[in-house]
DOKE-165236 format. One record per residue: x, y, z of N, C-alpha, C in turn. Coordinates in nm, 2 decimals. Layout:
BEGIN
{npx:X | npy:Y | npz:Z | capx:X | capy:Y | capz:Z | cpx:X | cpy:Y | cpz:Z} $
...
END
This chain:
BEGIN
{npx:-4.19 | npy:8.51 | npz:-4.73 | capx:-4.18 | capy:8.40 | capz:-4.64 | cpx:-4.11 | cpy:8.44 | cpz:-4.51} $
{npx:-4.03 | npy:8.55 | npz:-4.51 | capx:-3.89 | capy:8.51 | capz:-4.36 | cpx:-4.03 | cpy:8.65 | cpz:-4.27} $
{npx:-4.12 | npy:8.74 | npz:-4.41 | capx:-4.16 | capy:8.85 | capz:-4.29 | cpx:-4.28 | cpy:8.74 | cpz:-4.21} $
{npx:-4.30 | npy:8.64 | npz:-4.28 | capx:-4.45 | capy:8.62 | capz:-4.22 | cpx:-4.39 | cpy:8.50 | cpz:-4.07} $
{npx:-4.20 | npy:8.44 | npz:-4.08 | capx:-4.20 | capy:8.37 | capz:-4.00 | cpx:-4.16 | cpy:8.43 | cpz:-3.92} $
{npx:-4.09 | npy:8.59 | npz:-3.92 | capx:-4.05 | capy:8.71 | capz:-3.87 | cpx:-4.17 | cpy:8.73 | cpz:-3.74} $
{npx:-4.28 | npy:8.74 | npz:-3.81 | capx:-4.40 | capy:8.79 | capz:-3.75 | cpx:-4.47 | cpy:8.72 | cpz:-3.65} $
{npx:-4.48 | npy:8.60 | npz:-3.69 | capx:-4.50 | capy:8.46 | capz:-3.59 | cpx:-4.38 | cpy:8.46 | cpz:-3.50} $
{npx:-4.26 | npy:8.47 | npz:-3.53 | capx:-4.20 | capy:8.52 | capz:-3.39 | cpx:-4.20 | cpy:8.60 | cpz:-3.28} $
{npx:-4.23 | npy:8.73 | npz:-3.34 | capx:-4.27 | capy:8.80 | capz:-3.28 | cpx:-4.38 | cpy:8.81 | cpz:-3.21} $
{npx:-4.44 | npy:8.76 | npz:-3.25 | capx:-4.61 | capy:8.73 | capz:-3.21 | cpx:-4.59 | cpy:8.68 | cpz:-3.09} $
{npx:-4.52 | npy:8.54 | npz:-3.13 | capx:-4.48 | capy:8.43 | capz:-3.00 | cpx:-4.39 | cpy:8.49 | cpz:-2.90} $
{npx:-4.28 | npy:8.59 | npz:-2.88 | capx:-4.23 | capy:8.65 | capz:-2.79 | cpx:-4.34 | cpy:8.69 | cpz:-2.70} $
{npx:-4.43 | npy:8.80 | npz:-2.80 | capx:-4.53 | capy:8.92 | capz:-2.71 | cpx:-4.60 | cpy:8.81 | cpz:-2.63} $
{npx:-4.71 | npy:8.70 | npz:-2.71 | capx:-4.75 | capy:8.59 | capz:-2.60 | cpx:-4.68 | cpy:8.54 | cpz:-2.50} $
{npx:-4.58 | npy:8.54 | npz:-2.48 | capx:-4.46 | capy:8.45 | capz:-2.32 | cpx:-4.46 | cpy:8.53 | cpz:-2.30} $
{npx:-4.42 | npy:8.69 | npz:-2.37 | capx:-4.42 | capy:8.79 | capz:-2.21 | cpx:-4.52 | cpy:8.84 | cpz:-2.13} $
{npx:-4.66 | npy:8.83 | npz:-2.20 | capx:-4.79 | capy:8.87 | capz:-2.20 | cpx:-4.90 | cpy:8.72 | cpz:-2.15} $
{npx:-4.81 | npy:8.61 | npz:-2.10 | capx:-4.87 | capy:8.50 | capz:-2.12 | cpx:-5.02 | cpy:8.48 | cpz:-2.05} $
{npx:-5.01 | npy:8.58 | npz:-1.92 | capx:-5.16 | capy:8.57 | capz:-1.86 | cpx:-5.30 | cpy:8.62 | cpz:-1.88} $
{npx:-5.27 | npy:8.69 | npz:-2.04 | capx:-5.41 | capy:8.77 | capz:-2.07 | cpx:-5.47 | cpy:8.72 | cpz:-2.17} $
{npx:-5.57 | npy:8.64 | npz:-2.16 | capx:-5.65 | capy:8.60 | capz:-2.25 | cpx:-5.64 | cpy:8.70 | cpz:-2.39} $
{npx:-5.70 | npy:8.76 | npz:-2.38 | capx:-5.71 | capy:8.88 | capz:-2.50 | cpx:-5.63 | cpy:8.88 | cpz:-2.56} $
{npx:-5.45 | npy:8.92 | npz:-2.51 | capx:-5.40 | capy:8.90 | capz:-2.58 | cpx:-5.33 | cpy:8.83 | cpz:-2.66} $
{npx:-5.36 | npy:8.65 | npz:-2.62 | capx:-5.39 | capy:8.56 | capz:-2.69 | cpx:-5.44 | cpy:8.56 | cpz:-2.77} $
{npx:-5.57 | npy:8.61 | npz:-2.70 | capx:-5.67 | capy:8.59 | capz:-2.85 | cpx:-5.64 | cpy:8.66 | cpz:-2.99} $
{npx:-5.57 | npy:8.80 | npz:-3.00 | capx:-5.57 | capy:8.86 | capz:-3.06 | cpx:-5.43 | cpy:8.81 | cpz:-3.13} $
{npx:-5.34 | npy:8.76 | npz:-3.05 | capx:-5.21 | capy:8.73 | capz:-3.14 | cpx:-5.26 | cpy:8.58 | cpz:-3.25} $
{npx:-5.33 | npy:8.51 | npz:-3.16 | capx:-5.41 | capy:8.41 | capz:-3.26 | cpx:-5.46 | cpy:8.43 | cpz:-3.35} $
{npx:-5.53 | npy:8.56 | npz:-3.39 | capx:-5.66 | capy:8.57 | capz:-3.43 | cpx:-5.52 | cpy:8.68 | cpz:-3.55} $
{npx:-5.40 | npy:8.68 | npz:-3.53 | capx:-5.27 | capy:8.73 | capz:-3.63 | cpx:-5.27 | cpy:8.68 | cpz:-3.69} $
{npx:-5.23 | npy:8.56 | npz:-3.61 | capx:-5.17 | capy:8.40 | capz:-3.68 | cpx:-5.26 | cpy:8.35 | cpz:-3.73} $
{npx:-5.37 | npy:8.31 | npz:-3.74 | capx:-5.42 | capy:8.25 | capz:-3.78 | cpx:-5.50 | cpy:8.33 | cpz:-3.90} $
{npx:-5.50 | npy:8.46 | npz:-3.94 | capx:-5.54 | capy:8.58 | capz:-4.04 | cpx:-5.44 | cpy:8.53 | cpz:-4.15} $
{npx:-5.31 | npy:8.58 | npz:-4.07 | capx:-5.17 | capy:8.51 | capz:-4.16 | cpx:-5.15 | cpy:8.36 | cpz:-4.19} $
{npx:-5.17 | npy:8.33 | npz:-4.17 | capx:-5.16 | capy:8.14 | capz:-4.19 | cpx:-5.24 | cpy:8.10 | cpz:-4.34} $
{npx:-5.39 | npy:8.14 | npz:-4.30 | capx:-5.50 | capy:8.15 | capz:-4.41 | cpx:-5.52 | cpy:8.23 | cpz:-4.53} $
{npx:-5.41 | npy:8.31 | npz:-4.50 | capx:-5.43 | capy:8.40 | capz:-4.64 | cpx:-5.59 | cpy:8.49 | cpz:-4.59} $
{npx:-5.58 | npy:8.51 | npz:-4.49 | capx:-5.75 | capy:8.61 | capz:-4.45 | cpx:-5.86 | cpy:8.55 | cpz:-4.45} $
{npx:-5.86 | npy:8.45 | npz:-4.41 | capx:-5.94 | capy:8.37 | capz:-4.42 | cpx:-6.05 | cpy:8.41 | cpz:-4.28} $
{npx:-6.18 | npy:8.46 | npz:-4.29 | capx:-6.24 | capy:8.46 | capz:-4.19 | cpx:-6.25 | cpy:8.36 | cpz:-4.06} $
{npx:-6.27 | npy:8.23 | npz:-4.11 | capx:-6.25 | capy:8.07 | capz:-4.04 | cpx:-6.09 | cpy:8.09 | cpz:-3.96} $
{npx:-6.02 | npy:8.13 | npz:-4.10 | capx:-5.90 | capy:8.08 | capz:-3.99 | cpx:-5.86 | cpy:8.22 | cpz:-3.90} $
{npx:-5.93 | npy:8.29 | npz:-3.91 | capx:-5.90 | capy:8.42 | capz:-3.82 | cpx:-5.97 | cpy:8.43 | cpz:-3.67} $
{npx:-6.10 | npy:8.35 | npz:-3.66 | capx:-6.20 | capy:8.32 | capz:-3.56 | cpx:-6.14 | cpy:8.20 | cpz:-3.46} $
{npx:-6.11 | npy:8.13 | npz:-3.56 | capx:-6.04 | capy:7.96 | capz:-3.51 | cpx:-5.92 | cpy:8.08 | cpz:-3.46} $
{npx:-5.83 | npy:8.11 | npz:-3.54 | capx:-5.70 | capy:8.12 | capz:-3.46 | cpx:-5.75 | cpy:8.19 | cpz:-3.32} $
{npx:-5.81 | npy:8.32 | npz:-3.30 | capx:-5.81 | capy:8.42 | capz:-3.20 | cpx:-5.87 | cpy:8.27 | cpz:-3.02} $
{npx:-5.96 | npy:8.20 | npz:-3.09 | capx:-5.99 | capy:8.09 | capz:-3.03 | cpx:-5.93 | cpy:8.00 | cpz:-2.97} $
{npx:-5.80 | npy:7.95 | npz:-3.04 | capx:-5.72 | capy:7.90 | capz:-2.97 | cpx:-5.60 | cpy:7.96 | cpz:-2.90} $
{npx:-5.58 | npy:8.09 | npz:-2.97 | capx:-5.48 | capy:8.16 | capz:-2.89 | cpx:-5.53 | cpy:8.21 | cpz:-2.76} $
{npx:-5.69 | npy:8.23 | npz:-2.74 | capx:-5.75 | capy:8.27 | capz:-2.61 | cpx:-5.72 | cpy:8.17 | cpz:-2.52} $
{npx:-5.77 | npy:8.04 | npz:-2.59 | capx:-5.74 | capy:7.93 | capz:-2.47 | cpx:-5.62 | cpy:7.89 | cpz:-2.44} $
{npx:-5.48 | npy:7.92 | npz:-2.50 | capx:-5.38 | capy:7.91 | capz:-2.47 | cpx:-5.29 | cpy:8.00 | cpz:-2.33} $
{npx:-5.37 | npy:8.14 | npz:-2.38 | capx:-5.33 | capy:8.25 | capz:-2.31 | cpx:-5.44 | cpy:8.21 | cpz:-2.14} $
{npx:-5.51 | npy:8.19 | npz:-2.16 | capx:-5.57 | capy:8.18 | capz:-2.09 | cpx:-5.50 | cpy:8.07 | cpz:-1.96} $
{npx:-5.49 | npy:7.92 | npz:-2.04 | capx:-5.47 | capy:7.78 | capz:-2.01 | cpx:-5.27 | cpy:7.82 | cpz:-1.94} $
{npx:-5.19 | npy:7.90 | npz:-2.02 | capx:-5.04 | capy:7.96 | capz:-1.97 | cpx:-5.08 | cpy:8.08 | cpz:-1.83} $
{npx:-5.20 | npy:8.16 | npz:-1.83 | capx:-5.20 | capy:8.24 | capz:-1.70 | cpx:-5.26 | cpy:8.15 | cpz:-1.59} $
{npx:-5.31 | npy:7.99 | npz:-1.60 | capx:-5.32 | capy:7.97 | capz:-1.50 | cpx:-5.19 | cpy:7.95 | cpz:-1.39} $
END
């Protein structure tokens, strides 16, 4: 439990320092949301998906 909320923090640092690249939204999404689901293909697609538009929607 503390590595996977360890990891989601981390994650969330790298996106605010990184906030303007799509990609690497997508890819910290596409972490979190691998991890969330237990591997879930759906939630690995969905996550990278919303982390793009996030990364994307914070670099404007």
């Amino acid at each position: 439990m503390w590595k996977r909320i360890t990891g989601v923090i981390a994650i969330g640092a790298c996106c605010w320092a990184l906030s303007g690249c799509t990609a690497t939204g997508a890819v910290a999404g596409g972490v979190v949301g691998h991890e969330a689901t237990h591997g879930s293909t759906a939630g690995t697609v969905g996550g990278a998906v919303v982390g793009g538009v996030i990364g994307h929607e914070l670099g404007k």
